[in-house]
ZABA-848098 format. One record per residue (C-alpha): residue number from 1; x, z, y. Coordinates in steps of 0.5 Angstrom, whole numbers. Example, Ala and Ser with C-alpha at 12.3 -4.5 7.8 and 13.67 -1.06 7.14 Angstrom:
# residues 2
- 1,25,16,-9
- 2,27,14,-2
END
This chain:
# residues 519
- 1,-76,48,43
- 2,-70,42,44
- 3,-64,44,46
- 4,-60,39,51
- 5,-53,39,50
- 6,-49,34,54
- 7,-41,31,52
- 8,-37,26,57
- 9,-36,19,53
- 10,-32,18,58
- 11,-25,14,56
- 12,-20,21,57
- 13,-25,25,54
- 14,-26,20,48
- 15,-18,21,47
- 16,-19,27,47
- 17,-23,28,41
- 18,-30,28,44
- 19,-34,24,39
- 20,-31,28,33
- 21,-34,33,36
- 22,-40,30,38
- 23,-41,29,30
- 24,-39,36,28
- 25,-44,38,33
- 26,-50,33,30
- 27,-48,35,23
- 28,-48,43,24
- 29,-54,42,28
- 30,-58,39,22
- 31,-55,45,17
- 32,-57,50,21
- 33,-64,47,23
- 34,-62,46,30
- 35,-67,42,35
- 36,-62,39,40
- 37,-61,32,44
- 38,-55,30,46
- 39,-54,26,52
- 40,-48,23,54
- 41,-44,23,60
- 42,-39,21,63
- 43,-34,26,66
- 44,-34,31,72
- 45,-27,29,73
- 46,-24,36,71
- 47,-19,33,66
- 48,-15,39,63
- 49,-22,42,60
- 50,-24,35,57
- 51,-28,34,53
- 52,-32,39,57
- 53,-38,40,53
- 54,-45,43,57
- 55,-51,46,55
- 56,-57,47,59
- 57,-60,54,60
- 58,-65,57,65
- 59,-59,59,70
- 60,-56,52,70
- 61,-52,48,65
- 62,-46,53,62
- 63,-39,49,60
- 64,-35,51,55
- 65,-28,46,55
- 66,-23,44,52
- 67,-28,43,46
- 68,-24,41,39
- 69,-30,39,33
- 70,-27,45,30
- 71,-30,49,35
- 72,-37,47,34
- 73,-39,53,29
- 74,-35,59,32
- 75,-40,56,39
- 76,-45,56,35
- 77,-45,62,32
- 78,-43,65,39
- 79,-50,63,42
- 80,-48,56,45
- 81,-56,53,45
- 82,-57,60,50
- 83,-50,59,54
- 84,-48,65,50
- 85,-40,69,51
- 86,-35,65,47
- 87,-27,65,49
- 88,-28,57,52
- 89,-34,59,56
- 90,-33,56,63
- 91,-39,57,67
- 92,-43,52,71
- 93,-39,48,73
- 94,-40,47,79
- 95,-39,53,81
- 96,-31,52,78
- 97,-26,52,84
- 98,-24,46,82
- 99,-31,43,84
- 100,-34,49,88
- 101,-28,46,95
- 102,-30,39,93
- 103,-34,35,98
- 104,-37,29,92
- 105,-41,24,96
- 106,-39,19,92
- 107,-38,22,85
- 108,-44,27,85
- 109,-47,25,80
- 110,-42,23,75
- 111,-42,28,69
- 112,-48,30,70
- 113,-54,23,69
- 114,-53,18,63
- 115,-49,13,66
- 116,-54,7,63
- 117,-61,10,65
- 118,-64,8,71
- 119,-69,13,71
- 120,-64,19,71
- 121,-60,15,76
- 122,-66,16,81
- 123,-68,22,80
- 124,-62,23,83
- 125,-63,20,89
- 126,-61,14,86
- 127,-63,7,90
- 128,-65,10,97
- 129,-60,7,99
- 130,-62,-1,97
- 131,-69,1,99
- 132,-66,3,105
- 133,-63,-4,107
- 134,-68,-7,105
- 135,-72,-4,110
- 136,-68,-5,115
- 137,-64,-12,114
- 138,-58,-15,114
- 139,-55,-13,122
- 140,-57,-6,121
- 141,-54,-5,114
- 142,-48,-8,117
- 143,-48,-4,122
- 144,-48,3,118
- 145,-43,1,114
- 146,-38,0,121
- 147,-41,6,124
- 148,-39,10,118
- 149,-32,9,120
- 150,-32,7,112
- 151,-25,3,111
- 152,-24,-1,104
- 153,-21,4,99
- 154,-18,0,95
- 155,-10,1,99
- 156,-10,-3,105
- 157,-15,1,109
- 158,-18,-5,112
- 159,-25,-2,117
- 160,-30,-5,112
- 161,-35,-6,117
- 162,-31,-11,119
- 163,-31,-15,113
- 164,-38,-15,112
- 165,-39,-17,119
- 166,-34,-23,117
- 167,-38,-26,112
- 168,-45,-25,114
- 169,-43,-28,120
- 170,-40,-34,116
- 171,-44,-41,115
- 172,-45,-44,108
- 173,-49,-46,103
- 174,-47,-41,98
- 175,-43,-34,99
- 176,-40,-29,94
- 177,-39,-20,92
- 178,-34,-20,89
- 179,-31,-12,87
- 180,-23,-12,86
- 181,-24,-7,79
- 182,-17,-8,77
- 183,-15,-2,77
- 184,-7,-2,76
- 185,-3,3,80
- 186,0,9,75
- 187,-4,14,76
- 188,-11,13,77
- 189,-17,13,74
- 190,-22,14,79
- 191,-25,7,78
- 192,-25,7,71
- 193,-29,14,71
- 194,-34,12,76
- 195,-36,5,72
- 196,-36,10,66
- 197,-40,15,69
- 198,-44,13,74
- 199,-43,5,74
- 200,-49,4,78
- 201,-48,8,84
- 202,-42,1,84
- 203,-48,-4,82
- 204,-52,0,87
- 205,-47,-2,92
- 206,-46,-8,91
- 207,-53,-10,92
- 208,-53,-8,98
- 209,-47,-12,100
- 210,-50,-18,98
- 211,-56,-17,101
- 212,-52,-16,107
- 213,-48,-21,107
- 214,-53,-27,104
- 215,-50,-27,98
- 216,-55,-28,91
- 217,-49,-27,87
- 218,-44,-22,84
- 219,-37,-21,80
- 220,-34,-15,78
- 221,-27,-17,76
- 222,-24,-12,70
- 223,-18,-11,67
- 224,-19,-11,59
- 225,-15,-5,58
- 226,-23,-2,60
- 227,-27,-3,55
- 228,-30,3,54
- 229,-32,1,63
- 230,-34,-5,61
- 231,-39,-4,56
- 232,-42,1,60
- 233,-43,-4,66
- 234,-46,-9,62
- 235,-51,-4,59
- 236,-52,-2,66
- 237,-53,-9,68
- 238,-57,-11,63
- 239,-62,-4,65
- 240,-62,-6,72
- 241,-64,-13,70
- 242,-71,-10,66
- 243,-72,-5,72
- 244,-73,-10,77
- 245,-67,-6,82
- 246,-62,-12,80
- 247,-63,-20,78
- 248,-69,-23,81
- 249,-73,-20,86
- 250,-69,-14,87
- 251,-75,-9,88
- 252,-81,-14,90
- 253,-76,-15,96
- 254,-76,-23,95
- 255,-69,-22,94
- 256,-64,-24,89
- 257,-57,-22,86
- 258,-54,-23,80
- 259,-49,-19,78
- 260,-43,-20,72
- 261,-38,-17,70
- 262,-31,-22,68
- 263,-25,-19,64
- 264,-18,-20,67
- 265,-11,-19,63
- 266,-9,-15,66
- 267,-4,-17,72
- 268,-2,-12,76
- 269,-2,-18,82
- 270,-10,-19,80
- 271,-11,-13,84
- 272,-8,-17,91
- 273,-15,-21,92
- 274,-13,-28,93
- 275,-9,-27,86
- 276,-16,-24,83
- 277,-19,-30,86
- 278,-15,-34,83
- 279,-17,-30,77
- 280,-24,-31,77
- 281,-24,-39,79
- 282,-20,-40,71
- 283,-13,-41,73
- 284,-6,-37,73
- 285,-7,-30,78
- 286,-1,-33,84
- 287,-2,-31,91
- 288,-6,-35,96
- 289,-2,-36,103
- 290,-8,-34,109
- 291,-11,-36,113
- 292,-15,-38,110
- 293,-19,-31,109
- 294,-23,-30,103
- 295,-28,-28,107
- 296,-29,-34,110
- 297,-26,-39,104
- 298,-25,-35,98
- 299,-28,-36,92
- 300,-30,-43,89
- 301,-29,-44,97
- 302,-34,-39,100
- 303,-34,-34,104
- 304,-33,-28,100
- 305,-33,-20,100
- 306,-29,-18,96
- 307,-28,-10,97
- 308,-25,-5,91
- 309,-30,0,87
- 310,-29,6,91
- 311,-31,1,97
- 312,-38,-1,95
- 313,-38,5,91
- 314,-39,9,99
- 315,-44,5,101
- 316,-50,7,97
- 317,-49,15,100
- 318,-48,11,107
- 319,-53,8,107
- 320,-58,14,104
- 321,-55,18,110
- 322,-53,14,116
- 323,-47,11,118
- 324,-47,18,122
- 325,-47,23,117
- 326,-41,20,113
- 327,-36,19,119
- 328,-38,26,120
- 329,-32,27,115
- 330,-25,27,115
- 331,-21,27,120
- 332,-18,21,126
- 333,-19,15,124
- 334,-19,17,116
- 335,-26,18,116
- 336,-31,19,110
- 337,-28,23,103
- 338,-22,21,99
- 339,-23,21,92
- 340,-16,23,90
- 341,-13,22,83
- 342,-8,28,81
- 343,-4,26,75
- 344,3,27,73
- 345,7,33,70
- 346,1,38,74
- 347,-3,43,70
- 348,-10,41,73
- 349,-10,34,73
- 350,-17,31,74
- 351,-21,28,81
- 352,-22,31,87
- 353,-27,28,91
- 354,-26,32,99
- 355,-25,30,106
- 356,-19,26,109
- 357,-14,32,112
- 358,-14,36,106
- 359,-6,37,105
- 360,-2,34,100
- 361,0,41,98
- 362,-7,44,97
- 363,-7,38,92
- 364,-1,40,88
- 365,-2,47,88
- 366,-9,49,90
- 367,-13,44,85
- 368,-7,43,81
- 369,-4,49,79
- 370,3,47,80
- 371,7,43,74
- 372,6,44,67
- 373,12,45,65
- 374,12,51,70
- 375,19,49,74
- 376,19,47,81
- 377,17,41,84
- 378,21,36,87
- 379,17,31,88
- 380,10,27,89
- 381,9,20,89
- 382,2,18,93
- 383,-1,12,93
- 384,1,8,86
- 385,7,6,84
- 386,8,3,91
- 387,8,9,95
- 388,13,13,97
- 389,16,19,95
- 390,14,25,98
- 391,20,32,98
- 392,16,38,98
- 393,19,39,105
- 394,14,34,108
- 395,8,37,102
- 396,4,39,109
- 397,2,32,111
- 398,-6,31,112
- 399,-8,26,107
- 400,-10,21,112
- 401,-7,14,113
- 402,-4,14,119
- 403,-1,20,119
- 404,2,18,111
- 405,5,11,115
- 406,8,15,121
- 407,12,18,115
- 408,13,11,112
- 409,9,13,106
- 410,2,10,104
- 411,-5,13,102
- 412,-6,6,98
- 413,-12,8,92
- 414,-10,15,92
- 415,-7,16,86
- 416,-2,23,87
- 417,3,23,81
- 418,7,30,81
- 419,15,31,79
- 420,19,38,78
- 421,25,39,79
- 422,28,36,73
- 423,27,28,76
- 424,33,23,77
- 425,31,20,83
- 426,36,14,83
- 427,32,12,76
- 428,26,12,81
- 429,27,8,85
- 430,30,3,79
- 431,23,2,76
- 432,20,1,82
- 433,25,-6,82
- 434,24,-6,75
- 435,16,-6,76
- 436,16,-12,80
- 437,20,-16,77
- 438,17,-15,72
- 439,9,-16,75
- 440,12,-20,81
- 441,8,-27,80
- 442,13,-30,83
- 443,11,-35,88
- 444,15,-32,93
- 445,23,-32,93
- 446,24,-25,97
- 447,20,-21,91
- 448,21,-26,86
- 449,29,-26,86
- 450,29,-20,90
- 451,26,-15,84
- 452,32,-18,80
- 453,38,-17,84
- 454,35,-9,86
- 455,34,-7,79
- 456,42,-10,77
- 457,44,-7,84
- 458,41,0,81
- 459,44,-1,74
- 460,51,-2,78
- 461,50,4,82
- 462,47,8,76
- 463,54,7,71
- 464,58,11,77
- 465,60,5,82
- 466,61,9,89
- 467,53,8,93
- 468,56,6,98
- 469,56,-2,97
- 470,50,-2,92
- 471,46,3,97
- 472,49,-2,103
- 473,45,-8,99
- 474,40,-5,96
- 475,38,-3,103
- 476,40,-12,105
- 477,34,-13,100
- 478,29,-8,102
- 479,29,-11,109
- 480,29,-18,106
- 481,23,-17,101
- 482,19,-12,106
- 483,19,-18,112
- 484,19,-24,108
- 485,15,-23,101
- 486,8,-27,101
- 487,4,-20,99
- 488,3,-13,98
- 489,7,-13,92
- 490,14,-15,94
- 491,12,-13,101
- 492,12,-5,99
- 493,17,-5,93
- 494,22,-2,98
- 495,18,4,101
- 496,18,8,93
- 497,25,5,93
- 498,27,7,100
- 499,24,13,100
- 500,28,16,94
- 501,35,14,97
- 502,32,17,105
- 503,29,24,102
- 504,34,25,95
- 505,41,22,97
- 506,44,27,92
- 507,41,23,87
- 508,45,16,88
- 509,52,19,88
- 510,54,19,81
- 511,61,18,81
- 512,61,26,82
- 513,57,26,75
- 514,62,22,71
- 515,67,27,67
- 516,74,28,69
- 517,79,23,65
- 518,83,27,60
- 519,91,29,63
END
């Protein structure tokens, strides 16, 4: 009998070794005269236990993590085919706790299909939710998506109903999707990990879009530090084609929606949509001044539905569900589930699909675990290298937009990254202003000089000159760059920056750590 054993080819879980034991596994399974199959997966998102290898047995799949390749006879012997005792046995994983209080619409079949099988992907419940638009038109499909409270999950948190509307509404020749998956805020992966685990839940997405909206054509703009999501998207693209679900005649619909995927260097201002378009049309990625909306002149002068990976990635469950369903979670005007990247110096690190409202401290200590380094912590940063910096003394907020911004602080793409009690925050809030001079694109002169002066300001006060004057320009700058920047990356610089000046004082007096001079 053949036993199915499953291993993430998942980025992390390929740093980490995986394919080492991927073939230590095939080559003791020769020796020994074993029958497996060895399917690859992506990850489950449990990021402390990779590579995570599974087994299925009569009672579910058993897990054993962190695997190494010199683990894979000791599995061996201990039983593994039949999901046998061994020291890195997990369980089923589902029944972990990490995933056990996890709500996973979006992520449910990551780490669990072939990333580039349609057919598993189906037997999923895998494009019902195209089937579904077809089924009932454009308006209709528009209309789920806005009543599921669905806002695009790429950091602005724009209402995506409206969007869509927006552009299904407009009149042109030639309309376009474009999916924003340049993911660059320090601290997140979840993009990456459902392109590398389940890209067609995006492509699924996708194709709802353009059949909502009219377009017969599709993007998907990647940063080149992907390569392992860009391989997989395109052998997912290329299966669809052959299965008929994407391409010509999407599913004997009449309908046609062509789909590529385009690699970006790597800018972190690609990640602003008129930036990326800038990036697609061949030229140097710089912000475009609105109006006009891509959504009514966006690339190649068409109207253009440009939404970020998690975005369309909803869609699909939305659509198989009912708007209804979907809003049925969350909390306010946050509706639906966040995936939640935990990362940074904490002992579970991984995705936590769940939703809105979960605390910021249930993420940190429940899922995980507190820090690594086993100290206290200090602070969490939320939102990528543009949010604020949160004390522990605001760890009880609700992950929801609203309730984030009334405390100057934002959900963005929501990435969580972690401090103990060993951080300097004044540094902090120097590399914010590092950060965008040095990926700042320079049209606009508030972020463009703003970046600069910041970063001279924080050296001046880093060397032990007293705060109060380089504190009283720094907030002069901070003001400037929030009002008068073109976009989101010099517009947002101040909030990490202000943040750690508001929350952590005591960080930016240094005269006091200066040594005393000798008698």
């Amino acid at each position: 009998m053949t036993a199915t054993i499953f291993l993430p080819r998942d980025a992390v879980a390929i740093g980490l070794g995986a394919e080492r034991v991927a073939e230590a596994l095939t080559r003791a399974a020769l020796a020994r005269g074993l029958d497996i199959r060895l399917v690859r997966t992506g990850s489950r998102g449990m990021v402390w236990l990779e590579p995570l290898l599974e087994v299925e047995t009569p009672e579910g799949r058993i897990a054993y993590g962190p695997v190494r390749a010199g683990d894979v006879e000791s599995l061996l012997e201990s039983g593994l085919l039949a999901g046998g005792a061994h020291r890195l046995r997990v369980g089923r994983p589902e029944d972990h706790p990490f995933l056990a209080r996890q709500q996973r619409l979006t992520f449910h079949r990551c780490g669990v299909i072939d990333p580039v099988s349609v057919a598993d992907y189906r037997a999923h419940r895998g494009y019902r939710g195209l089937a579904r638009a077809l089924e009932i038109g454009a308006p209709a499909t528009v209309d789920a998506v806005t009543l599921s409270g669905l806002r695009g999950r790429g950091g602005a948190g724009f209402p995506t109903g409206i969007k869509w509307n927006t552009v299904m509404r407009a009149e042109a020749d030639r309309k376009y999707v474009v999916c924003n998956a340049d993911e660059g805020d320090s601290g997140t992966f979840a993009d990456r990990m459902l392109m590398e685990g389940d890209p067609f839940t995006l492509i699924e997405g996708m194709t709802i879009a353009g059949v909502a909206v009219g377009a017969a054509r599709g993007y998907i703009y990647l940063r080149s530090e992907y390569p392992n999501a860009c391989e997989t998207l395109r052998a997912a693209i290329a299966a669809g084609e052959r299965a008929g679900v994407l391409g010509r005649n999407v599913m004997g619909s009449g309908r046609d929606f062509h789909l590529e995927v385009r690699l970006g260097a790597g800018a972190y201002i690609c990640g602003e949509e008129t930036s990326l378009l800038e990036s697609l049309e061949g030229r140097r990625g710089i912000v475009r001044a609105k109006p006009p909306i891509p959504a009514l002149k966006g690339l190649f002068g068409r109207p253009t539905l440009v939404n970020n990976v998690l975005s369309f990635a909803a869609v699909p469950w939305i659509l198989d569900h009912g708007g209804e369903a979907y809003a049925a979670y969350g909390m306010g005007r946050s509706r639906g589930t966040l995936p939640i990247q935990l990362a940074g110096n904490v002992r579970q690190g991984g995705l936590i699909e769940t939703a809105f409202g979960i605390t910021l401290r249930e993420v940190i200590e429940d899922f995980g675990g507190g820090t690594r380094s086993g100290r206290p912590v200090r602070a969490a940063q939320v939102g990528g290298p543009l949010g604020a910096y949160f004390p522990e003394g605001l760890f009880d907020t609700p992950m929801d937009y609203e309730a984030f911004a009334a405390r100057k602080g934002l959900v963005g793409h929501g990435g969580v990254v972690v401090f103990d009690d060993s951080v300097d925050m004044a540094r902090q809030a120097r590399f914010a202003f590092e950060f965008c001079a040095v990926e700042s694109c320079g049209k606009c002169t508030p972020c463009r000089i703003g970046a600069v002066r910041g970063r001279e300001t924080m050296d001046r006060l880093l060397a032990g000159e007293a705060p109060a004057e380089p504190l009283r320009l720094i907030e002069d700058l901070c003001e400037v760059m929030t009002d008068g920047s073109l976009c989101a990356m010099g517009g947002l610089t101040p909030v990490p920056v202000m943040s750690a000046i508001t929350h952590f004082p005591e960080d930016f007096d240094r005269s006091s750590r200066l040594p005393l001079a000798a008698e």
